[in-house]
C-alpha positions as CSV (number, residue, x, y, z in Angstrom):
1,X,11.7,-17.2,-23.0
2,X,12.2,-13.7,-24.7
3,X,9.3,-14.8,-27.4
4,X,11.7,-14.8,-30.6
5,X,11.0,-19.0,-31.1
6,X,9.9,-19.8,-34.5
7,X,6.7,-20.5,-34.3
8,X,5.7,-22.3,-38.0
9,X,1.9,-22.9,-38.0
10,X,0.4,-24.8,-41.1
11,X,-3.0,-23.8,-40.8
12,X,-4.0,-27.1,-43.2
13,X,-3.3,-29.6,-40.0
14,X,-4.2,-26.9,-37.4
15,X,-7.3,-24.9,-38.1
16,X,-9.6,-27.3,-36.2
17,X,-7.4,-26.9,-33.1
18,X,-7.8,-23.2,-33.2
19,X,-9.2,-21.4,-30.5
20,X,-12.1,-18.9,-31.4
21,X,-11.2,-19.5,-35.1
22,X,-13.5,-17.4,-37.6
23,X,-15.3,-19.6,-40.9
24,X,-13.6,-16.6,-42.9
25,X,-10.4,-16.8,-44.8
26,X,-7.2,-14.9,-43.8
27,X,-6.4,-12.3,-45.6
28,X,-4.8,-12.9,-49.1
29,X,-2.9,-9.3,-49.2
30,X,-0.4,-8.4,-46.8
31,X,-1.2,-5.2,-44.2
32,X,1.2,-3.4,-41.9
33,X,-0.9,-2.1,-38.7
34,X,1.4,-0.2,-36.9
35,X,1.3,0.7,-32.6
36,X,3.5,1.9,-30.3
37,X,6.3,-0.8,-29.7
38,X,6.9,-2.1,-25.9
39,X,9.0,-5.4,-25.9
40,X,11.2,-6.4,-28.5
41,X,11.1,-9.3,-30.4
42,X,9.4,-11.0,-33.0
43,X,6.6,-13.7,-33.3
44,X,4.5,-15.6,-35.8
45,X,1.6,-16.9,-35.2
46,X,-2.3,-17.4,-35.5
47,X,-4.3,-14.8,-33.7
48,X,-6.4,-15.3,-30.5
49,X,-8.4,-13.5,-28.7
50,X,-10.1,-13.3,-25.2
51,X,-13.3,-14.6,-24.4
52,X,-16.3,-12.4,-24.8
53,X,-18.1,-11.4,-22.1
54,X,-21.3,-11.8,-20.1
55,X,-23.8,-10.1,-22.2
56,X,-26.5,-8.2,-20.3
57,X,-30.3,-8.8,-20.7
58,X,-32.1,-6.0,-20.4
59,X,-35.1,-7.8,-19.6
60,X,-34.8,-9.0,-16.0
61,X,-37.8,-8.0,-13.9
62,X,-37.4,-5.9,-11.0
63,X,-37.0,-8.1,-7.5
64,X,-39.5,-8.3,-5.2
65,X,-39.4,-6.3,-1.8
66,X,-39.3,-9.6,0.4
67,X,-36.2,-10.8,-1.9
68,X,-34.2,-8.4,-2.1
69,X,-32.3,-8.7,0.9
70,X,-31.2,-12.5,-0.9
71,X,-30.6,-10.5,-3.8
72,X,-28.1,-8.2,-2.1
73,X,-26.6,-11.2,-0.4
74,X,-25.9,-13.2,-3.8
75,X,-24.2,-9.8,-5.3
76,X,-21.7,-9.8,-2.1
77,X,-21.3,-13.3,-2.2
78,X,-20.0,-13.1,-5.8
79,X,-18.1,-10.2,-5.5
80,X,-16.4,-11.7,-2.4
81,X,-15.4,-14.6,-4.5
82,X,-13.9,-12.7,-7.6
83,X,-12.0,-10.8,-4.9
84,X,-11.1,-14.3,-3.2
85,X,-10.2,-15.7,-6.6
86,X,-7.7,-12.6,-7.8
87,X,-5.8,-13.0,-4.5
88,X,-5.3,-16.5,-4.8
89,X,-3.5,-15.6,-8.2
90,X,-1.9,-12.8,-6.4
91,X,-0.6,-15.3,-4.1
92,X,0.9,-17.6,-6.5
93,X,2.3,-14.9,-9.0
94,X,6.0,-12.7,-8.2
95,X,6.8,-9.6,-8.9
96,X,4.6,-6.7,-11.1
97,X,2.2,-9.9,-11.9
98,X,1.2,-10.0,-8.0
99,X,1.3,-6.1,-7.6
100,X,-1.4,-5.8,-10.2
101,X,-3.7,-8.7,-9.2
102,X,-3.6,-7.5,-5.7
103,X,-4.6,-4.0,-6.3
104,X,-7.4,-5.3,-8.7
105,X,-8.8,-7.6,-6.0
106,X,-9.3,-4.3,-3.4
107,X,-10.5,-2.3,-6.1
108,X,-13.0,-5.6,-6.5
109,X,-13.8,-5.1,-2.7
110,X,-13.8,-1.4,-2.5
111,X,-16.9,0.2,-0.6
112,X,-17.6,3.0,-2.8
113,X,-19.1,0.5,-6.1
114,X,-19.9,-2.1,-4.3
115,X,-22.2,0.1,-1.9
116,X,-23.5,2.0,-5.2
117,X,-24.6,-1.6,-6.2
118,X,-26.0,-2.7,-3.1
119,X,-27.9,0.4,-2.8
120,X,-29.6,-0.4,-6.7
121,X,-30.3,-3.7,-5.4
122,X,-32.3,-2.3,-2.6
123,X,-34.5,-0.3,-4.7
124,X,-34.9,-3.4,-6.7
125,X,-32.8,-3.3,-9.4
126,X,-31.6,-6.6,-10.4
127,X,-27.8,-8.1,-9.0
128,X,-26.7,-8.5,-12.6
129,X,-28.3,-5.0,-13.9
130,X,-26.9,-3.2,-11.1
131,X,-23.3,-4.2,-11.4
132,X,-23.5,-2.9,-14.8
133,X,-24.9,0.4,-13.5
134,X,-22.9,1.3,-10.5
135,X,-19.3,0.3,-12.2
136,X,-20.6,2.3,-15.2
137,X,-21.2,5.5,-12.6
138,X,-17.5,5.1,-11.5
139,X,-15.9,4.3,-15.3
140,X,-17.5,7.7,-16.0
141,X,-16.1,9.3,-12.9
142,X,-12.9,7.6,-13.3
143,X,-12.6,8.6,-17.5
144,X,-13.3,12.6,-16.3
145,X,-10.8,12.3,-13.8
146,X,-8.6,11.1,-16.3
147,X,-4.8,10.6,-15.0
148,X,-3.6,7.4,-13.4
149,X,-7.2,7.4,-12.5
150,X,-8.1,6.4,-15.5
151,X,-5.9,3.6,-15.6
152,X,-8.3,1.5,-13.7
153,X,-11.0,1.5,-16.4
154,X,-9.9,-1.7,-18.0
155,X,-9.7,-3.4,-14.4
156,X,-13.1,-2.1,-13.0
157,X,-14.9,-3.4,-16.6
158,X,-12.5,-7.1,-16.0
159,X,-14.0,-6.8,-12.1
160,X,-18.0,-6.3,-13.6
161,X,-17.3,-9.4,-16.1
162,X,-16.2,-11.4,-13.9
163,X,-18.8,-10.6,-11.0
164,X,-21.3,-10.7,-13.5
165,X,-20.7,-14.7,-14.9
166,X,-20.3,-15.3,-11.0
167,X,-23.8,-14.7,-10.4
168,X,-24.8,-16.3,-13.9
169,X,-22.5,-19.4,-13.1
170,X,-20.8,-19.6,-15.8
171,X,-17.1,-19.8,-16.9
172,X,-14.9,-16.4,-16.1
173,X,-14.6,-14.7,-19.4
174,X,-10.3,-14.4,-20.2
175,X,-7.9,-16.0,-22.2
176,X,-8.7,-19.2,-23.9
177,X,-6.0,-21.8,-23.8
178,X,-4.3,-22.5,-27.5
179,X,-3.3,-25.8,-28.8
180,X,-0.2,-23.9,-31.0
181,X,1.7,-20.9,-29.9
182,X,-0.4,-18.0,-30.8
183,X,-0.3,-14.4,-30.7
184,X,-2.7,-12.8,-28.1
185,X,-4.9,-9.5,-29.6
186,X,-7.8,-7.4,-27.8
187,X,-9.2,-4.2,-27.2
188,X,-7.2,-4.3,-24.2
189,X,-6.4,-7.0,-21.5
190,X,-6.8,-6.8,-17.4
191,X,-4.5,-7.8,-15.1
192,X,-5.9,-10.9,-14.2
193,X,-6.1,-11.9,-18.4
194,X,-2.2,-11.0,-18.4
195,X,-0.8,-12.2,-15.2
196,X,-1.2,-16.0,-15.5
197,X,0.1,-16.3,-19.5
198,X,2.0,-19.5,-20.5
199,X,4.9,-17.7,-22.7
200,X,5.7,-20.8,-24.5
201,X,1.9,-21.0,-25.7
202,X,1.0,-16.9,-25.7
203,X,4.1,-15.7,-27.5
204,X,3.2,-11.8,-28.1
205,X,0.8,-9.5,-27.5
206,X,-1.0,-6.6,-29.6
207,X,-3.8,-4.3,-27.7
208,X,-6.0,-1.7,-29.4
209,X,-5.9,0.5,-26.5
210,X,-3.2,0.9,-23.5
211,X,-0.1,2.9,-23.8
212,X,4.0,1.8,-22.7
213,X,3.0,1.6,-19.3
214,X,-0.4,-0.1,-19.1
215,X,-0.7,-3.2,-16.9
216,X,-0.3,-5.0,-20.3
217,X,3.1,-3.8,-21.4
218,X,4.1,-4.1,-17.6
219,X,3.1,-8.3,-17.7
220,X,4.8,-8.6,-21.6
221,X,7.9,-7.3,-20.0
222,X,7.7,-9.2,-16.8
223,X,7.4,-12.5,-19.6
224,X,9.7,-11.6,-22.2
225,X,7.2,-11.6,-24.8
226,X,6.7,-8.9,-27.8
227,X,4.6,-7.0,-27.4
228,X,2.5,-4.1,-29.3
229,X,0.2,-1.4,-28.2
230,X,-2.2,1.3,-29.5
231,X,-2.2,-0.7,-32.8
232,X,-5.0,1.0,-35.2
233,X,-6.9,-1.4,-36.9
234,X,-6.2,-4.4,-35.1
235,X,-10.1,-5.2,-33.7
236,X,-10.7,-5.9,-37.9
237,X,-8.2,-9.2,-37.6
238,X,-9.9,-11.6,-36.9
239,X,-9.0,-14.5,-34.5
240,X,-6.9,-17.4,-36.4
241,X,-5.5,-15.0,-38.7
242,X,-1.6,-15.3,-39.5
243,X,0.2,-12.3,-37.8
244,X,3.9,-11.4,-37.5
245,X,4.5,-9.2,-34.6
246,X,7.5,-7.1,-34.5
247,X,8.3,-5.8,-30.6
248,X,11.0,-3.2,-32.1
249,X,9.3,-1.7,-34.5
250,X,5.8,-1.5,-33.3
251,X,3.8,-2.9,-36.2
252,X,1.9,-6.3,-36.6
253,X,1.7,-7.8,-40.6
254,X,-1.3,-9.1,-41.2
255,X,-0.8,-12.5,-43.3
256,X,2.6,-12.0,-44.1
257,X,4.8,-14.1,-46.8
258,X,5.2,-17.4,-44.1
259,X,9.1,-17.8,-45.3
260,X,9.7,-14.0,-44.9
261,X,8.5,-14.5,-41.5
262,X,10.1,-17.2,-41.1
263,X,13.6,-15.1,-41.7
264,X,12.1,-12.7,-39.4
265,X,11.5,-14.7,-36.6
266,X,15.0,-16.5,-36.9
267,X,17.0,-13.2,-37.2
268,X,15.3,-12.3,-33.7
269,X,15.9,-15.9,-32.6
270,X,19.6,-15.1,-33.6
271,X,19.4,-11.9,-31.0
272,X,17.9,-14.2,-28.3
273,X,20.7,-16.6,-28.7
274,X,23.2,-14.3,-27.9
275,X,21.3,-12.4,-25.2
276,X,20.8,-15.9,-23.6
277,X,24.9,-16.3,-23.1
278,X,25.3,-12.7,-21.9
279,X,26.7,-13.0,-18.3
280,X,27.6,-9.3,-17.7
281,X,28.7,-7.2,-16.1
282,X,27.1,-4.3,-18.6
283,X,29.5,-2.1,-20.5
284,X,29.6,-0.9,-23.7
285,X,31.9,-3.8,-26.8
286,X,34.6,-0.9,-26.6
287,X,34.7,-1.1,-22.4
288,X,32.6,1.6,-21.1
289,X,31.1,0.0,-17.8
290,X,27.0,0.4,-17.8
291,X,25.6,-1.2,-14.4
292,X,22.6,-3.3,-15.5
293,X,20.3,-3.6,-12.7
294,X,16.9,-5.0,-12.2
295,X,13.5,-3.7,-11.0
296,X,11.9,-5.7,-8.5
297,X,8.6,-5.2,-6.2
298,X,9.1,-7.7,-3.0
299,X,11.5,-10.5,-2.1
300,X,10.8,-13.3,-4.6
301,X,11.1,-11.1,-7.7
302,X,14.8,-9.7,-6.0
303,X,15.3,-14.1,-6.0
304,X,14.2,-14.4,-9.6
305,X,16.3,-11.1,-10.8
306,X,19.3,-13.0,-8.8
307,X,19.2,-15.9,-11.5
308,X,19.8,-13.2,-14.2
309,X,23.3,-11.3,-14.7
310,X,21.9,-8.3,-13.0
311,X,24.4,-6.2,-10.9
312,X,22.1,-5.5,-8.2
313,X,18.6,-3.4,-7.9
314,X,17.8,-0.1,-9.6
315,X,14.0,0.2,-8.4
316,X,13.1,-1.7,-5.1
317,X,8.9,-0.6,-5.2
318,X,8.3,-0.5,-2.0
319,X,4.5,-0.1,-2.1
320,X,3.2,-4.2,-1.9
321,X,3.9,-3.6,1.9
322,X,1.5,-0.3,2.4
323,X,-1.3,-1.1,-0.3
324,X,-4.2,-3.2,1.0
325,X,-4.4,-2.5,4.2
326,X,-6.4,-0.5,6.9
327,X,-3.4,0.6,9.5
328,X,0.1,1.1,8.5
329,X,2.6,-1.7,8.5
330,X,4.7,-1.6,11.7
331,X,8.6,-0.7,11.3
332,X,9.9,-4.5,12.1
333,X,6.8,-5.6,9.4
334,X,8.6,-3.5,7.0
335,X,11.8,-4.5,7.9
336,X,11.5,-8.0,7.3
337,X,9.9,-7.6,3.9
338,X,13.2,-5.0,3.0
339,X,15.3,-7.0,4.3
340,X,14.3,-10.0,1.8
341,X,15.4,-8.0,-0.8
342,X,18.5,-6.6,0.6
343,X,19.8,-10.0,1.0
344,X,19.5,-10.9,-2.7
345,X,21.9,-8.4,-3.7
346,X,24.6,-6.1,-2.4
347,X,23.5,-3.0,-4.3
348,X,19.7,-2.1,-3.7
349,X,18.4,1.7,-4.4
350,X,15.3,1.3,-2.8
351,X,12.2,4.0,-3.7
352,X,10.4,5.3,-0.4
353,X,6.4,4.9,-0.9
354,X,5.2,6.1,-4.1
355,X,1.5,6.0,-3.6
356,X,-1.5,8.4,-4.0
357,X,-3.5,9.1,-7.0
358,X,-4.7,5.9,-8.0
359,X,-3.0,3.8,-5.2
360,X,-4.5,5.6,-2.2
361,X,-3.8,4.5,1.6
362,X,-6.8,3.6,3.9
363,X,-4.2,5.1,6.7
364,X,-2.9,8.4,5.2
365,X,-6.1,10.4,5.2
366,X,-6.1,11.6,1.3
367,X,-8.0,14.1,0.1
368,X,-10.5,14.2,-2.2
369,X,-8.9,15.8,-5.6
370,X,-9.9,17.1,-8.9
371,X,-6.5,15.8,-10.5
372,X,-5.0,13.2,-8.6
373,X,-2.1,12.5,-11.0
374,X,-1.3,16.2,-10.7
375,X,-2.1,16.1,-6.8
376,X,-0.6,14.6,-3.3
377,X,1.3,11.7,-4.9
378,X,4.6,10.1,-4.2
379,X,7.2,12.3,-1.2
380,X,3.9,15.0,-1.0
381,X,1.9,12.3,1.5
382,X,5.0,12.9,3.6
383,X,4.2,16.9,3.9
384,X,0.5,15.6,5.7
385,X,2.0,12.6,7.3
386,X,6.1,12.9,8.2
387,X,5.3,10.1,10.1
388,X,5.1,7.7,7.3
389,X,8.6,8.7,5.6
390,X,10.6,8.6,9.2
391,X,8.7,5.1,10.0
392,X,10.2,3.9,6.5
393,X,13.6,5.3,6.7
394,X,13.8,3.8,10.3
395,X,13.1,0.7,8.6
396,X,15.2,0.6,5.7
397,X,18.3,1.8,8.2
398,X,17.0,-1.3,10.3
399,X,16.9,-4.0,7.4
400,X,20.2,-2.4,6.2
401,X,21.4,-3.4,9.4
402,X,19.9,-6.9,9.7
403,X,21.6,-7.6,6.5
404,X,24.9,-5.9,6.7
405,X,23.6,-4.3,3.5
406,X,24.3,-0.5,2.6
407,X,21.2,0.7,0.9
408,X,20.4,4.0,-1.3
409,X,17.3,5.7,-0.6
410,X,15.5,7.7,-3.4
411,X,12.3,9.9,-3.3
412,X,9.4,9.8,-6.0
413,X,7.8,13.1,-7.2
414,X,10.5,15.3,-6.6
415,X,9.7,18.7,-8.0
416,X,11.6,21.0,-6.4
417,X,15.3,21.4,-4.7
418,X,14.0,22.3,-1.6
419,X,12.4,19.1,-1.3
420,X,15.6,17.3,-2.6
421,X,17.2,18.9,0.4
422,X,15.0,18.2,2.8
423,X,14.6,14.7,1.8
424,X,18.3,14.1,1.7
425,X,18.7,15.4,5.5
426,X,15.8,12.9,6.8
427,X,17.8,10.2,4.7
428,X,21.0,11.0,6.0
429,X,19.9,10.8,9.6
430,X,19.4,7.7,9.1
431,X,22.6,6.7,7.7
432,X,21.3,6.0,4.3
433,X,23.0,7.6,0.9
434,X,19.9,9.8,-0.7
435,X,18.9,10.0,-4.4
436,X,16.0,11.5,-5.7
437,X,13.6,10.6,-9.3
438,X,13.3,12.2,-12.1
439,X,9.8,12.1,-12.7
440,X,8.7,16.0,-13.1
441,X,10.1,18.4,-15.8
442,X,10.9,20.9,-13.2
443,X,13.5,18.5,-11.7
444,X,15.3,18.0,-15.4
445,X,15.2,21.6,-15.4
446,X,17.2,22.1,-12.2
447,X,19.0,18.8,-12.0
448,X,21.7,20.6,-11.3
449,X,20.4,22.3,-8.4
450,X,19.2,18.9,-6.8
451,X,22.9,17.4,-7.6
452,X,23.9,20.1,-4.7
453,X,21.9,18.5,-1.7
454,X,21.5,14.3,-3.0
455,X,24.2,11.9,-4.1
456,X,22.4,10.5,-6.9
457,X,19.8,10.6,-9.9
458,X,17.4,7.9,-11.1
459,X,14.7,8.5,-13.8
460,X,10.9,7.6,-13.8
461,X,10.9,7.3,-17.6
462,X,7.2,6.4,-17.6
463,X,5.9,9.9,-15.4
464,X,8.1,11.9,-17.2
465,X,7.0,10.9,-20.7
466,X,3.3,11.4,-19.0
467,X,3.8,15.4,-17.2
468,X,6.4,16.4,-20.2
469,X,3.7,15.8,-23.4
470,X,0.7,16.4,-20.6
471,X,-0.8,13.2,-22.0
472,X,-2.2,10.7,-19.8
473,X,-0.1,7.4,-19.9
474,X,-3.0,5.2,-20.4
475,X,-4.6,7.2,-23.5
476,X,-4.7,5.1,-26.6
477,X,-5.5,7.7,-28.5
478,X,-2.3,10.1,-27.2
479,X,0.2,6.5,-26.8
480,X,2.6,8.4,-29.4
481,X,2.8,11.3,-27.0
482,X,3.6,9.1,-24.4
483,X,6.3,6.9,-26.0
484,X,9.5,7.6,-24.4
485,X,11.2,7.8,-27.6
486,X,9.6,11.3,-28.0
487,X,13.0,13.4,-28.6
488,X,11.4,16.2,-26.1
489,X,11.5,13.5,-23.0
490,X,15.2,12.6,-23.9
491,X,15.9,16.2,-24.3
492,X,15.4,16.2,-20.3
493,X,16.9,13.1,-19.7
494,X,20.2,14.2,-21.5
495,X,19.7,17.6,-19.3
496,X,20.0,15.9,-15.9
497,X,22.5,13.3,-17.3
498,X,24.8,16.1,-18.2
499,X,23.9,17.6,-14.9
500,X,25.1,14.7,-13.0
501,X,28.4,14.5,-15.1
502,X,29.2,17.8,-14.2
503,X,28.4,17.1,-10.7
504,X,30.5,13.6,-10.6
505,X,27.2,12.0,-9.3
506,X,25.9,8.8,-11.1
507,X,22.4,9.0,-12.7
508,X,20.5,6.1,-14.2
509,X,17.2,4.9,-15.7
510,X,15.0,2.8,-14.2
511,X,11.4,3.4,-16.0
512,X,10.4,1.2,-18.4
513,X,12.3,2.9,-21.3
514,X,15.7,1.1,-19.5
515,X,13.9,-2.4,-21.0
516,X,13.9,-1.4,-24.6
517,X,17.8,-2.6,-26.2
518,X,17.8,-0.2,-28.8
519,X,17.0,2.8,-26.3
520,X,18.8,1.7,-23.7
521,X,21.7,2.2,-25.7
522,X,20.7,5.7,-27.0
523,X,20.4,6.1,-23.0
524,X,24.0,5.2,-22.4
525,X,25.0,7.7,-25.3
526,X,22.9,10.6,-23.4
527,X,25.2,10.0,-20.4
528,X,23.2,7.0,-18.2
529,X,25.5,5.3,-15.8
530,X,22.7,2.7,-14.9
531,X,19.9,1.2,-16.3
532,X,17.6,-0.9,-14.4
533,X,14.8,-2.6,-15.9
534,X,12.6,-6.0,-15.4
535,X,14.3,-9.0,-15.3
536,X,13.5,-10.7,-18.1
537,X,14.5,-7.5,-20.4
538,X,17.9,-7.8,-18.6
539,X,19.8,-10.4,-20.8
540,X,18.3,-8.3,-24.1
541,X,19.4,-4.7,-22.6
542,X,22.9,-6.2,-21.3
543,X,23.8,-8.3,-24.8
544,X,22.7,-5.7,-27.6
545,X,25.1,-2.9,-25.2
546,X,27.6,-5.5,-25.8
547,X,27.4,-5.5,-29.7
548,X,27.9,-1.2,-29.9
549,X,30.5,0.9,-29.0
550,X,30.8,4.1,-27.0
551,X,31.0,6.3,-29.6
552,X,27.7,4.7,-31.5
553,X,25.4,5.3,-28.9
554,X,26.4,8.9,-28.7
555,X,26.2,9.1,-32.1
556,X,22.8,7.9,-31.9
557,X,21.8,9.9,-29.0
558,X,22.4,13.0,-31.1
559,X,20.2,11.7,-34.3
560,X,17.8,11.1,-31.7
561,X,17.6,14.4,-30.0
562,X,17.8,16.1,-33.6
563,X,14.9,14.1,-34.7
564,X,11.7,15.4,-34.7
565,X,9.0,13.0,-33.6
566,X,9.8,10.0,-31.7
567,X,8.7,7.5,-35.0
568,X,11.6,9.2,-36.4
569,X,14.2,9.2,-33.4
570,X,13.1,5.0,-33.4
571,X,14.6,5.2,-37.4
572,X,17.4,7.3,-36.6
573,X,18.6,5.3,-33.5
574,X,18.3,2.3,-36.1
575,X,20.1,3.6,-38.2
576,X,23.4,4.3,-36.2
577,X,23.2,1.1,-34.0
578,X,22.6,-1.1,-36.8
């Protein structure tokens, strides 16, 4: 399940059953393409790759005044039914899987490119010909935004594919099925391409583009699988090619020696073993106790991190509830769905509605912005609607109840003390114990300050990589800025670590850096009392913080914050953990 299996492919008895296999040779020499690494692990395998899409023909005559209301009919028609098609796998998939596919199927129904479609069609502009036009208005829009804006690029060119073969009737493009276990390359992958992978058949992935948190890297972690983005070079290998994947490292070796894979590939399997029999609780091999929690978006993913040796939840998302809908989910409607999740486990820190930006509400009234990642995101849709945050305390306090469960409340977007503080009293008056993220630099800055008014710290690795190198998460071409190995992010993390030791108050991680072994352990040496990742990085984070003392992972939290970029932080955590 964690994607270390040997996979041993003889290419003499197999090359026939290849999927999208090329008539040219592998290469002969080996090459090292190297990315930014997201999972762990190691795989072997032949490449695939996804199906291409729908090629537009520029040649389609305009439609004909009398047909073009038919016209406009067959372009909603086959938008409704991509939209109908992601739900259904929203339905059927848990945790950040269903997340993803839900918010692509809105974005597949949302008013503002759909009607710039409609309106094409109505001057006569073919169905086909004017998908293409009115979602590439809005991937220029979206690109000059830039921010978590830009994040939905990849879905809204997966959403005009898949509309587009609709009204050709053929196949949706996406993954092909492989006869062998294979390793999965693109330019990038959508939601829809990533959420419904077989792990014992799809056994890493490596992406051109994306960055550690892309919908990609969120789906490899959700699986368990290696996985590899930002790689240069990687469109040049072609599909059927031999690669070796390495998750830690971040590279991918093109035709590699098969029996030094092979020793690869066990050595990982080795590390899978043993993080298979970990049963917790987390601590350090000398005794230091290290809570290991899990992340977890809605009821069945709290049931699926339960199976796991996770202590309870770090990061209870609480936005499945709000997205998606035209009024605002009643406080017994929000209730039930916290309370399904507060009966999984006894410890539950759950995080009060983090949208804005590109997850807006129908029912908050947002405003139109020029930034939106830098705008009203996060606690800042309280200040415009206090409403909202009461309604949701009410109903945590009320689920809490139901459940005989004591949660912890925390607030995204925290900037300042002030809004710790007031935060912290709303919280309170509900009976709740409040916390606050660490998402923006100022709040590193004065974590101490924040300590005075909340009883906890948790931090948003992912934002704060993003606001501290002022690179947008989801840049390719800036994915080093934004890998949370960057000694600059972990200087802040070690400030509002120490800040909470000074204080006596626990603070933990629970962005995605909490799901890498290597830097959960440098994390622990910074001063982390927690880390809370997905559930399937759970067994890897708890067994290799078994295998290290106390005193190694501070050691290699100081090579780290003495390093100078984070390729070299990677080495020098290496190094001391090895």
């Amino acid at each position: 399940m964690f994607g270390f299996t040997p996979v041993h492919v003889d290419l003499s008895r197999n090359s026939c059953n290849l999927l999208h296999m090329t008539a040219s040779s592998p290469p002969t020499s080996l090459t090292v393409l190297r990315g930014v690494p997201v999972v762990a692990g190691v795989a072997y395998g032949p490449v695939i790759r996804p199906g291409r899409p729908p090629v537009l023909e520029d040649t389609e005559p305009e439609v004909p005044e009398q047909d073009r209301r038919g016209e406009a009919a067959r372009f909603a028609a086959a938008a409704s039914a991509v939209a109908n098609r992601l739900r259904e796998r929203a339905a059927h998939a848990t945790g950040a899987a269903s997340e993803v596919l839900a918010a692509t199927a809105t974005l597949a129904q949302d008013r503002a490119w759909l009607g710039a479609a409609e309106k094409r069609i109505t001057s006569g502009v073919p169905a086909v010909r004017a998908v293409v036009e009115a979602v590439d208005q809005f991937i220029d829009l979206f690109t000059q935004v830039g921010g978590l804006m830009a994040e939905r690029v990849t879905d809204l060119k997966d959403i005009r594919d898949r509309v587009i073969a609709e009204l050709r009737g053929l196949p949706e493009p996406g993954v092909p099925l492989p006869a062998v276990p294979s390793i999965l390359c693109a330019e990038d992958l959508a939601p829809a391409d990533t959420a419904g992978l077989d792990p014992s058949l799809v056994i890493a992935l490596a992406t051109t583009l994306g960055g550690p948190t892309s919908h990609t890297a969120i789906i490899a972690r959700q699986l368990g699988i290696p996985c590899v983005v930002a790689v240069d070079g990687l469109d040049a290998v072609a599909a059927g090619t031999m690669v070796l994947v390495d998750g830690t490292r971040g590279t991918v070796r093109v035709a590699p020696d098969e029996a030094a894979a092979g020793e690869a590939v066990a050595a990982a399997q080795r590390e899978a073993e043993r993080a298979a029999h970990w049963t917790g609780p987390g601590a350090t091999a000398d005794g230091h106790a290290v809570a290991i929690l899990a992340n977890v978006q809605d009821g069945a993913a709290a049931r699926s991190a339960r199976e796991t040796p996770a202590e309870g939840v770090g990061l209870f998302r609480t936005e499945l509830c709000f997205l998606n809908r035209d009024t605002e989910p009643t406080v017994d409607e929000q209730a039930d769905i916290y309370a399904e999740v507060l009966s999984a486990f006894d410890k539950v820190v759950v995080r009060t509605l983090d949208a804005g930006s590109d997850k807006p509400l129908k029912f908050a009234g947002h405003p139109d912005e020029a930034n939106p990642a830098l705008g009203v995101r996060g606690i800042r849709i309280a200040h415009g609607n206090p409403g909202i945050l009461e309604r949701q305390l009410e109903a945590i306090a009320r689920a809490g109840e139901r459940t005989g469960n004591a949660p912890w409340v925390m607030a995204p977007m925290i900037a300042t003390a002030d809004e710790a503080k007031d935060f912290a009293a709303k919280a309170r008056s509900h009976g709740l114990t409040p916390g606050v993220m660490i998402e923006v630099p100022a709040a590193a800055l004065r974590a101490d300050r924040i300590l005075e008014h909340v009883d906890f710290l948790s931090i948003g690795t992912n934002d704060l990589a993003q606001y501290t190198m002022a690179a947008d998460r989801m840049s390719a071409e800036l994915a080093t800025l934004t890998d949370p190995w960057q000694p600059a992010v972990l200087a802040l993390v070690a400030m509002a670590a120490q800040a909470g030791a000074r204080a006596g108050k626990p603070v933990g991680v629970c962005g995605e850096a909490a799901a890498d072994p290597l830097l959960a352990c440098v994390l622990v040496g910074l001063g982390m009392t927690s880390l809370s990742a997905a559930a399937a990085a759970i067994p890897g984070v708890g067994a290799k913080l078994a295998q290290v003392t106390l005193a190694q992972c501070r050691a290699a939290a100081d090579a780290v914050l003495a390093s100078a970029t984070a390729a070299d932080a990677r080495a020098a955590a290496l190094e001391a953990l090895s």
